[in-house]
DRENDO-1510 file (C-alpha; in Angstrom, 1 decimal, always signed):
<recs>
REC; n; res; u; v; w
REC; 1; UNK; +55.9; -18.4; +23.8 .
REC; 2; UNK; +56.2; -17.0; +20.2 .
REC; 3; UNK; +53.4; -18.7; +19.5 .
REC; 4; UNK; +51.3; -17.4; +21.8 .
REC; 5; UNK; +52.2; -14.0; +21.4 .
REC; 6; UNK; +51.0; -14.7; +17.7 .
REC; 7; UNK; +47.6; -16.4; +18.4 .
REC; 8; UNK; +46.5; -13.2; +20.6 .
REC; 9; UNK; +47.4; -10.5; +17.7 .
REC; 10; UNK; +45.3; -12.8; +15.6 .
REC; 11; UNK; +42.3; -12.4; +18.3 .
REC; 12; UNK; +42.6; -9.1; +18.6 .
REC; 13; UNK; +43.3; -8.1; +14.8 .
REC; 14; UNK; +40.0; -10.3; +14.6 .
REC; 15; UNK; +37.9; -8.5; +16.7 .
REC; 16; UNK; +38.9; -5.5; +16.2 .
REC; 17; UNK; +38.0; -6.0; +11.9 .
REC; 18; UNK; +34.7; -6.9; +13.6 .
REC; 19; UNK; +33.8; -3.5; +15.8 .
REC; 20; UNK; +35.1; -1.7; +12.3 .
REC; 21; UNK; +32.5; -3.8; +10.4 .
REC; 22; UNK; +29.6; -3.0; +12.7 .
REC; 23; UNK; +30.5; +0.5; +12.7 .
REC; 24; UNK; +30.5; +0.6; +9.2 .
REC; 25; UNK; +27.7; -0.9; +8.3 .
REC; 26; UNK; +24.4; +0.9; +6.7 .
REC; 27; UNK; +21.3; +0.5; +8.5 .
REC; 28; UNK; +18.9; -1.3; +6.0 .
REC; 29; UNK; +15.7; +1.4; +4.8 .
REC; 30; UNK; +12.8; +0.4; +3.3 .
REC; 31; UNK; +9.3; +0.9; +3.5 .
REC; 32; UNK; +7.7; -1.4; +6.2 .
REC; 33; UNK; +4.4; -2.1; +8.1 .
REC; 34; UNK; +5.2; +0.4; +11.0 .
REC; 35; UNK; +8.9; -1.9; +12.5 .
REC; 36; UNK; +11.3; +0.6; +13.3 .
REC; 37; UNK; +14.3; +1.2; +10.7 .
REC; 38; UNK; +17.4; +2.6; +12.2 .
REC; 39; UNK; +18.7; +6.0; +11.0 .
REC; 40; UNK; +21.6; +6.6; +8.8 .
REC; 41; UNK; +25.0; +7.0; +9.8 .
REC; 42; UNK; +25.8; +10.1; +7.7 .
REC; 43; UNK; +24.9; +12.8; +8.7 .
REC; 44; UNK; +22.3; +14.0; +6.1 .
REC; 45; UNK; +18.9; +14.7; +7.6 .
REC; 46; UNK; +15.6; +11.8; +8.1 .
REC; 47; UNK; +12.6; +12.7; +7.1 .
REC; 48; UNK; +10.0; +10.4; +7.5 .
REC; 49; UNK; +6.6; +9.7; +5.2 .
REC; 50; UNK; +4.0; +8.0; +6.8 .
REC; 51; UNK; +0.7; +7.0; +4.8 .
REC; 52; UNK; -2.8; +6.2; +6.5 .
REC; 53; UNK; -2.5; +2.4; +4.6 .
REC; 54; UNK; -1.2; +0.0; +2.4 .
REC; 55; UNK; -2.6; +0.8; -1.4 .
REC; 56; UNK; -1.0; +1.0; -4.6 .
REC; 57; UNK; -1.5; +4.9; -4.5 .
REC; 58; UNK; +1.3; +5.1; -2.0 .
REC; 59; UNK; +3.5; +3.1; -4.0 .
REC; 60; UNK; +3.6; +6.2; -6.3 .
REC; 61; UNK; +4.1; +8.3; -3.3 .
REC; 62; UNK; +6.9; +6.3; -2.8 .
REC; 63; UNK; +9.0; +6.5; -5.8 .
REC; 64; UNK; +8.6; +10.5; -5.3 .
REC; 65; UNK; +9.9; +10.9; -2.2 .
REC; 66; UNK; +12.7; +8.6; -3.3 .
REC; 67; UNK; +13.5; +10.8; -5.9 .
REC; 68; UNK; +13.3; +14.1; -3.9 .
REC; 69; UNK; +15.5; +12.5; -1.1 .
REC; 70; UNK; +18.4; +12.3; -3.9 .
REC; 71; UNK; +17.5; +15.8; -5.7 .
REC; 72; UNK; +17.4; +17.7; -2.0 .
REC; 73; UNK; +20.5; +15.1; -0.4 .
REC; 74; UNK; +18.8; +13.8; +2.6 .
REC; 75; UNK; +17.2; +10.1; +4.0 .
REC; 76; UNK; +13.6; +9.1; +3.5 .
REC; 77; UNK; +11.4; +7.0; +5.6 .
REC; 78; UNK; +8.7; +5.6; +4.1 .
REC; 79; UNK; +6.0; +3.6; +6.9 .
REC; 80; UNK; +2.7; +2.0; +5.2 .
REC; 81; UNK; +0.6; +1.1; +8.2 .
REC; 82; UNK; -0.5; -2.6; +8.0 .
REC; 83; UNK; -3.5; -1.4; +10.1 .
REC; 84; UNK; -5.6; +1.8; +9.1 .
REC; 85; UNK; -5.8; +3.0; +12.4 .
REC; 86; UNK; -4.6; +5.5; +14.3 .
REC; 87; UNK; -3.4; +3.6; +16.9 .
REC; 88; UNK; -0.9; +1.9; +14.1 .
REC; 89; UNK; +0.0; +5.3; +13.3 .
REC; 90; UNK; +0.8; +6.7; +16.8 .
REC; 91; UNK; +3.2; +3.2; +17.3 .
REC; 92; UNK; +5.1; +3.7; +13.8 .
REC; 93; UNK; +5.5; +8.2; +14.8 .
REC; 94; UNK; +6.6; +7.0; +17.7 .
REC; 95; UNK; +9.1; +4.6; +17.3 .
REC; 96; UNK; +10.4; +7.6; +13.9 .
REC; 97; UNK; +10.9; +9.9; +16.4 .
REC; 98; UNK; +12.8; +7.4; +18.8 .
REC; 99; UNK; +15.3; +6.7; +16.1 .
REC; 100; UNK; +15.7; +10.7; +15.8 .
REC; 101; UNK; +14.0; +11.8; +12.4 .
REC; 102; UNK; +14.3; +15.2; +11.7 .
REC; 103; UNK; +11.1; +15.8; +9.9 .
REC; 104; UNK; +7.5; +14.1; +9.2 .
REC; 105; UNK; +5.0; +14.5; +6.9 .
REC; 106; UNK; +1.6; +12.2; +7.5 .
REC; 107; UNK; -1.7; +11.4; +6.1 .
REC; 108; UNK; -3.9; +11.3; +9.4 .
REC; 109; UNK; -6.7; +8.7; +9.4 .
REC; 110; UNK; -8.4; +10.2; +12.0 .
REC; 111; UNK; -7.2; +14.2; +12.3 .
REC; 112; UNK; -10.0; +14.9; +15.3 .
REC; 113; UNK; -8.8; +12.5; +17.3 .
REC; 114; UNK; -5.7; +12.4; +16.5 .
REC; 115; UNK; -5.2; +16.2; +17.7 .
REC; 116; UNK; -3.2; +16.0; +20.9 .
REC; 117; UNK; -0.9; +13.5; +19.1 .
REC; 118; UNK; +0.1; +15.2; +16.0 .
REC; 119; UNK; +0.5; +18.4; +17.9 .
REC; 120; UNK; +3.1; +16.6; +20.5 .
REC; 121; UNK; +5.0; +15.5; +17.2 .
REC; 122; UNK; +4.7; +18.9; +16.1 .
REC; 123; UNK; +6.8; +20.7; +19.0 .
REC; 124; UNK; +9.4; +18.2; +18.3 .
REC; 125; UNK; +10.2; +18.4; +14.5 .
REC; 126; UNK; +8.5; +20.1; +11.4 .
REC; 127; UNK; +5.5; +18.4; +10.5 .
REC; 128; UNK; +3.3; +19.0; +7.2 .
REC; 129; UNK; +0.0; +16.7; +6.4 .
REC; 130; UNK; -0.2; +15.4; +3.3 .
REC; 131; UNK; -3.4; +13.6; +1.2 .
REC; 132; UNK; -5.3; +14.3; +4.0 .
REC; 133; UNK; -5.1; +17.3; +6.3 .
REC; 134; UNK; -5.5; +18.4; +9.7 .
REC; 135; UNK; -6.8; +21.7; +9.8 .
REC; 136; UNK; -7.2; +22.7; +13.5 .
REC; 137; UNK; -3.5; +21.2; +14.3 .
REC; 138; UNK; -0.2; +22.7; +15.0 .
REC; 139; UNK; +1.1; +21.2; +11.5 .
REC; 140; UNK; +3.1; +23.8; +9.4 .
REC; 141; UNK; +0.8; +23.5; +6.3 .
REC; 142; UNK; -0.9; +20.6; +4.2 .
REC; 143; UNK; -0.1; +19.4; +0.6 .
REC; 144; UNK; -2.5; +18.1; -1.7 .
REC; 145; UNK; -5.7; +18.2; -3.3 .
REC; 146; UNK; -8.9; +19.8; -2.5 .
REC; 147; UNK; -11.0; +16.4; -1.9 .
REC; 148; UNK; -14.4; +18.5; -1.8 .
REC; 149; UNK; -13.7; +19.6; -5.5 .
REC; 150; UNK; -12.1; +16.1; -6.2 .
REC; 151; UNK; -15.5; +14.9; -5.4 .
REC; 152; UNK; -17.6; +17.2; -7.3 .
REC; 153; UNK; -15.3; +16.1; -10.5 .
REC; 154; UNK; -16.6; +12.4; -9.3 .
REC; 155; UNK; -20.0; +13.9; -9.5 .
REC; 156; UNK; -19.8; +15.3; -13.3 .
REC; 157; UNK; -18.6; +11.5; -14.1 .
REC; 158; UNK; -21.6; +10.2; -13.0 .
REC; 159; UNK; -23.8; +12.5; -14.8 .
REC; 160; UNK; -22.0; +11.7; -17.9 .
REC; 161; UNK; -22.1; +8.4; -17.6 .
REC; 162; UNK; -26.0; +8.7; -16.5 .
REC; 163; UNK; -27.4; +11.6; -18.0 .
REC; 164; UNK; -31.1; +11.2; -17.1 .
REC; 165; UNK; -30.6; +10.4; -13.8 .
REC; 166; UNK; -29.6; +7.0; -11.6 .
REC; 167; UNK; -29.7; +5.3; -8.6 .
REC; 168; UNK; -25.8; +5.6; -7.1 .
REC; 169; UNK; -23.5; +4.2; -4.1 .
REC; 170; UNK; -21.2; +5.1; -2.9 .
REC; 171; UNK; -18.0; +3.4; -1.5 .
REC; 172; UNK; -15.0; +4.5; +1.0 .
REC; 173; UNK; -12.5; +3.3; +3.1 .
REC; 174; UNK; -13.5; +5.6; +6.6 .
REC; 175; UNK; -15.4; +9.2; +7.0 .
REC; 176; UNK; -13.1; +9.8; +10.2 .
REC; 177; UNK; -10.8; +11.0; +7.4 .
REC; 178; UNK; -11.1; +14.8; +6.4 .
REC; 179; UNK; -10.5; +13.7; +3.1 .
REC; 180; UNK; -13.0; +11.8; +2.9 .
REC; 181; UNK; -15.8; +13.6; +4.3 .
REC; 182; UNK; -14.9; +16.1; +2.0 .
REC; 183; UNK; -14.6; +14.2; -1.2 .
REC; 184; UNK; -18.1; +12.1; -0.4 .
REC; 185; UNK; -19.8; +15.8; +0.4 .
REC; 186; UNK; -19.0; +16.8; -3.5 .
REC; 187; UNK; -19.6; +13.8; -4.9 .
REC; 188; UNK; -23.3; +14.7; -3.4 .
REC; 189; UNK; -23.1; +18.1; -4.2 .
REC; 190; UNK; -22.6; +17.8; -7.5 .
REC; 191; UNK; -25.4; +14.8; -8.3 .
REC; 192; UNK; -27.4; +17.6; -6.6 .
REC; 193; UNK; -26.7; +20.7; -8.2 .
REC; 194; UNK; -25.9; +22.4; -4.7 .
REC; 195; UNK; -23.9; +25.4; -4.3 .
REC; 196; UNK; -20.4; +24.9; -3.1 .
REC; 197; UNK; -20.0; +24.0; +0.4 .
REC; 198; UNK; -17.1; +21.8; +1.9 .
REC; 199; UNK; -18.4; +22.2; +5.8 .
REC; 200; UNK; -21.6; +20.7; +4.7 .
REC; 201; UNK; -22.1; +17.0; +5.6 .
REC; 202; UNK; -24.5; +14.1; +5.1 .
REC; 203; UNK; -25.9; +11.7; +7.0 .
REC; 204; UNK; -24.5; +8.2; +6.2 .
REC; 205; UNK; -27.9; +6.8; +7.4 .
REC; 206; UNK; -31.0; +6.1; +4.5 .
REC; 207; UNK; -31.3; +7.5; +1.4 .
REC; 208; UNK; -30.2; +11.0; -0.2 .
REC; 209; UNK; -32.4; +12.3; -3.1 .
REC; 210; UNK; -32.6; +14.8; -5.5 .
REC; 211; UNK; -34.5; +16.1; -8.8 .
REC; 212; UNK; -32.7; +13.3; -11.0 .
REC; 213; UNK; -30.0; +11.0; -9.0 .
REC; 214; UNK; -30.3; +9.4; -5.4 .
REC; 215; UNK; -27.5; +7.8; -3.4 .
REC; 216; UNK; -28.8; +5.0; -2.4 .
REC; 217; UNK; -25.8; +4.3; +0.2 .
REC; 218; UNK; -22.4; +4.9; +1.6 .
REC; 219; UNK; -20.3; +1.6; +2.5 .
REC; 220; UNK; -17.2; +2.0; +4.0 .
REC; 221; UNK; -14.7; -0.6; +4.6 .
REC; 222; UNK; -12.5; +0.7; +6.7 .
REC; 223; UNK; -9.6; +0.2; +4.2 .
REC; 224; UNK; -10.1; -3.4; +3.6 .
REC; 225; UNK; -10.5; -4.1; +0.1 .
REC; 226; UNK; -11.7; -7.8; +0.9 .
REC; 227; UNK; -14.4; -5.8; +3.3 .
REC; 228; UNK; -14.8; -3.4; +0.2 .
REC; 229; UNK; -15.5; -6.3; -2.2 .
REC; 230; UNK; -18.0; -8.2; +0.3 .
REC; 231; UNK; -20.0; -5.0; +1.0 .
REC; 232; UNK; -20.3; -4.3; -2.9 .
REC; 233; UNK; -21.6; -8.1; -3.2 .
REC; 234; UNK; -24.0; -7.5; -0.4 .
REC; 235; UNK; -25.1; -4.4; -1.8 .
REC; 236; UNK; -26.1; -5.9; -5.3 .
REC; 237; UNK; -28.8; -8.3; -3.4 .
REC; 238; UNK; -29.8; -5.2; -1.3 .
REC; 239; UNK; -30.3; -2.8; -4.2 .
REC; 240; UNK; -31.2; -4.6; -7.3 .
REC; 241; UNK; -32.2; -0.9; -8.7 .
REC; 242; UNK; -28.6; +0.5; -8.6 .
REC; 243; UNK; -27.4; +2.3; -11.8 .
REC; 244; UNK; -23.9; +3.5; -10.9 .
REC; 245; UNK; -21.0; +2.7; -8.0 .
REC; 246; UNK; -18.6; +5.2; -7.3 .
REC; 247; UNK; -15.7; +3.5; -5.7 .
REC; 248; UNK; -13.9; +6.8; -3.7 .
REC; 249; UNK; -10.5; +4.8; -2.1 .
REC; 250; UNK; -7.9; +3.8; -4.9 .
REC; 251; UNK; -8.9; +0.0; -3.9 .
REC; 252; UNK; -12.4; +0.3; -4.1 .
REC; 253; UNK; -12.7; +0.5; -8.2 .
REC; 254; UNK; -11.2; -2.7; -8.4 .
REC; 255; UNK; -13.2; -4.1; -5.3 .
REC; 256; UNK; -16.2; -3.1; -7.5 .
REC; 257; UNK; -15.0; -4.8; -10.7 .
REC; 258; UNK; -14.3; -8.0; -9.1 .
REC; 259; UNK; -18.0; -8.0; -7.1 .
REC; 260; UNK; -19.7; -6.9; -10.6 .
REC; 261; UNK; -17.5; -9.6; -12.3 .
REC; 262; UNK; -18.5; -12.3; -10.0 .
REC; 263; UNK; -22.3; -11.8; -10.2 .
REC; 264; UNK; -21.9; -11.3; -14.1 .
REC; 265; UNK; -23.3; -7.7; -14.1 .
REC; 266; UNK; -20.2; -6.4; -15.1 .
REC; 267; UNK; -20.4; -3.9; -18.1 .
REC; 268; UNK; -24.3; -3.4; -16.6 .
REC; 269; UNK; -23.6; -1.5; -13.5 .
REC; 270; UNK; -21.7; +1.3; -14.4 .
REC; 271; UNK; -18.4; +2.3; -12.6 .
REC; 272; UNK; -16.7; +5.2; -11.8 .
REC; 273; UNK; -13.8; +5.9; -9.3 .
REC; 274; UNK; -11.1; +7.8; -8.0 .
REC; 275; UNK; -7.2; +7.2; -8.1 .
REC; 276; UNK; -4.9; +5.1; -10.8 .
REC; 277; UNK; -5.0; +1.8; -9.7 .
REC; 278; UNK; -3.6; -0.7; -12.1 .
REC; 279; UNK; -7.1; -2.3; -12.4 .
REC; 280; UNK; -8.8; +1.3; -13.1 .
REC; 281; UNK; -7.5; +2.2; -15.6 .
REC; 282; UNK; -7.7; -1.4; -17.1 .
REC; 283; UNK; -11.0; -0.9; -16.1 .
REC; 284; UNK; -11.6; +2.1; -18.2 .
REC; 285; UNK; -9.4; +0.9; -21.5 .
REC; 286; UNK; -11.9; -2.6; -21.2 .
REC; 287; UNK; -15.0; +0.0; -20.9 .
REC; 288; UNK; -16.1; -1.3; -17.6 .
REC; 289; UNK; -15.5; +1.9; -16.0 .
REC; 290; UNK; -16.6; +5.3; -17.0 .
REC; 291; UNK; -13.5; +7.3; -15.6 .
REC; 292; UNK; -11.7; +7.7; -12.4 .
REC; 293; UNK; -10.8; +11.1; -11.1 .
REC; 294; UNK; -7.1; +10.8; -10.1 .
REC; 295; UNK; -4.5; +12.9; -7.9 .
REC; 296; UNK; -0.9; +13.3; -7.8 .
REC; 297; UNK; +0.9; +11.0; -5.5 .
REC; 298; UNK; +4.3; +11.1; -7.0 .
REC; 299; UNK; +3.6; +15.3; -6.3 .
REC; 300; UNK; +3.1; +14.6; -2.5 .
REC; 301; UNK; +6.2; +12.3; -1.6 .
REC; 302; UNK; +8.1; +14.3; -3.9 .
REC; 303; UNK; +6.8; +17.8; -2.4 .
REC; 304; UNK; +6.5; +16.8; +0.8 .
REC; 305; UNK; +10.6; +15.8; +1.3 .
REC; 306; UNK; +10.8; +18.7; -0.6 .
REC; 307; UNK; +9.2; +21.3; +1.8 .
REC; 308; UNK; +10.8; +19.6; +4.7 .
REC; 309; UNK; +14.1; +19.3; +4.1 .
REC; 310; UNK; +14.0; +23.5; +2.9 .
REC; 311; UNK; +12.5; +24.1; +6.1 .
REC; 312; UNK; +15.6; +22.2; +8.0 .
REC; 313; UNK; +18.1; +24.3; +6.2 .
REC; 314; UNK; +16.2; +27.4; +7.9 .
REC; 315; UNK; +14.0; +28.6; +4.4 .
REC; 316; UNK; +10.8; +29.2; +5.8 .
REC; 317; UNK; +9.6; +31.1; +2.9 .
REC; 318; UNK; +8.6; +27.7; +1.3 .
REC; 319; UNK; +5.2; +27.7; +3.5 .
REC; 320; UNK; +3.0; +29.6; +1.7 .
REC; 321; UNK; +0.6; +31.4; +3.1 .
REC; 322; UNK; -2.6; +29.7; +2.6 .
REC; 323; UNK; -0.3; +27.0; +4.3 .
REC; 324; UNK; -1.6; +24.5; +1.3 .
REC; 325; UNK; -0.2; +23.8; -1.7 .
REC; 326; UNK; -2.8; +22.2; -4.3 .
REC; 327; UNK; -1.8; +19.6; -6.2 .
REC; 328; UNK; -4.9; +19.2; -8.6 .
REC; 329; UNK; -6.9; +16.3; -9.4 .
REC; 330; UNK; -8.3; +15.6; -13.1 .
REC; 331; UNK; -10.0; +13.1; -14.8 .
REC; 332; UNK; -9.1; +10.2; -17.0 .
REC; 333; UNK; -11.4; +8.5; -19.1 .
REC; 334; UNK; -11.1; +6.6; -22.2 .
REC; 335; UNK; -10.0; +9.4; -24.1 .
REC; 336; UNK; -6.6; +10.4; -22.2 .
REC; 337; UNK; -6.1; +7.0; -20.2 .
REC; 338; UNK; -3.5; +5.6; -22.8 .
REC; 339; UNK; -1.2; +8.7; -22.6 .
REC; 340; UNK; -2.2; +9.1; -18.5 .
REC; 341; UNK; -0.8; +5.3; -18.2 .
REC; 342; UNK; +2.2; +6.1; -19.8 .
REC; 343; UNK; +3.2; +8.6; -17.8 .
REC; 344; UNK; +2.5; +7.4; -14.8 .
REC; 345; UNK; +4.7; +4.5; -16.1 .
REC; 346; UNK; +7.5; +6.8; -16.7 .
REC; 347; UNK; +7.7; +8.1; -13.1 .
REC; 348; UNK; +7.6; +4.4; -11.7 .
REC; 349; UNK; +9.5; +2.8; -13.6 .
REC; 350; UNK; +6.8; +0.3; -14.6 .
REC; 351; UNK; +7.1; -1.9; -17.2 .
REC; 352; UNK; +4.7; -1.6; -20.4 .
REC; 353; UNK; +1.5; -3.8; -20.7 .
</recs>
């Protein structure tokens, strides 16, 4: 009888050491293609950071809203959508706010459509837009660069690189983007000499010309970079004339690179793009590519959690009242790349080259 007595305050010592295990353990975080990730335990507030795609560029994103979640004491959710679509996006807000995040801040790929969505969000926790914004929205305010003058900083590349003129394309993930539209529009602009206007817009279709420089194209991709790269192959057989690409999506540089590599006309076309990628700013320290114009990514994960997790305690005086805080974008050539590399090194943790 002892022994029986024994054996069941075994069992139940047992499972009881299991329910105290499962209660204690920490839900696993990590950025993911859109899965959900269970929320913490403690009771610190989620905020969650969802990009419009899987790029490099976000990567940096990443490390700054890591490092804000441990300046400002709360959790961070970081999604990178495995698909560029909105859809993906709608599935990966969705299943945030079903594991009871207490903020979001998002990079809308497609902000006119995606209206009635991010507003619902919107009633339901602080939202902010971030990289890209979504102007005619509910969101609280928007964080990052002004693409339109991004753009026109593309445009003074070009014109150094070609100073009597050239044939250019142009190459981007999507125009559904605002950020996009916007930083294609100065990139245009610029080549021809117009007065500042970031409402002004393009037609994708045939040619664009001016007094010295034409854009022969816009390709978009759709944020493939194996799209990118096949479209930038194509495009060398359609327009032997071409002068100049201007990649405008932080894969679309090296996209370029490989294409121009592959049909030897690399260090003959010229190059110039937008964001640090890796390959960039190889790129520009092998002198295949004239300069990139780059932004701040670490500044919008790291101001983003920021922001948010003020506005949970009740500060609202953190929204300014422009409701945008600019992060400025600048270029980097072969004269600062070295030190720019480094830097950006520092804040990631890289290793050297």
């Amino acid at each position: 009888m002892r022994r029986h007595a024994n054996l069941f305050l075994i069992i139940v010592i047992a499972v009881c050491a299991g329910c105290v295990s499962e209660k204690n353990k920490t839900p696993t975080q990590s950025s993911n293609n859109g899965n959900a990730v269970p929320s913490s335990n403690d009771e610190r507030p989620t905020i969650a950071f969802v990009t419009n795609q899987i790029a490099s560029f976000w990567n940096i994103a990443e490390v700054g809203c890591n490092d804000a979640a441990k300046d400002y004491d709360v959790e961070v959710d970081v999604r990178f959508p495995n698909e560029a679509t909105a859809t993906k996006q709608k599935q990966i807000v969705e299943d945030l706010m079903s594991s009871g995040i207490n903020a979001l801040a998002i990079s809308p790929i497609d902000a006119e459509n995606q209206k009635e969505m991010v507003n619902n969000w919107a009633s339901q926790v602080p939202l902010l837009t971030h990289d890209s914004d979504a102007p005619n929205t509910d969101r609280l305010m928007y964080i990052g660069m002004d693409n339109y003058r991004g753009g026109r900083l593309v445009g003074k590349l070009i014109k150094q690189a070609l100073p009597d003129g050239g044939e250019i394309i142009i190459t981007i993930g999507r125009l559904e983007q605002d950020n996009a539209k916007k930083r294609r529009q100065g990139v245009i602009d610029e080549l021809l000499d117009r007065p500042d206007d970031d409402t002004r817009f393009d037609p994708v279709d045939g040619e664009i010309k001016g007094e010295k420089y034409t854009i022969l194209a816009t390709l978009t991709d759709q944020g493939k970079p194996e799209v990118a790269k096949q479209k930038t192959e194509d495009a060398l057989n359609t327009y032997s004339q071409v002068d100049l690409f201007a990649g405008l999506f932080a894969y679309n540089p090296p996209a370029i690179i490989q294409a121009l590599k592959q049909a030897n006309k690399l260090g003959e076309i010229k190059i110039v793009g937008f964001d640090e990628d890796d390959a960039t700013l190889q790129g520009i320290k092998d002198g295949n590519v004239i300069g990139t114009v780059v932004q701040n990514p670490y500044e919008y994960g790291y101001q983003s959690v920021k922001i948010l997790s003020e506005l949970l305690k009740g500060n609202q005086s953190v929204i300014p009242e422009s409701k945008f805080i600019d992060i400025s974008a600048r270029s980097v050539t072969a004269d600062n790349v070295d030190e720019f590399w480094a830097d950006l090194k520092a804040k990631t943790g890289a290793t050297t080259q």
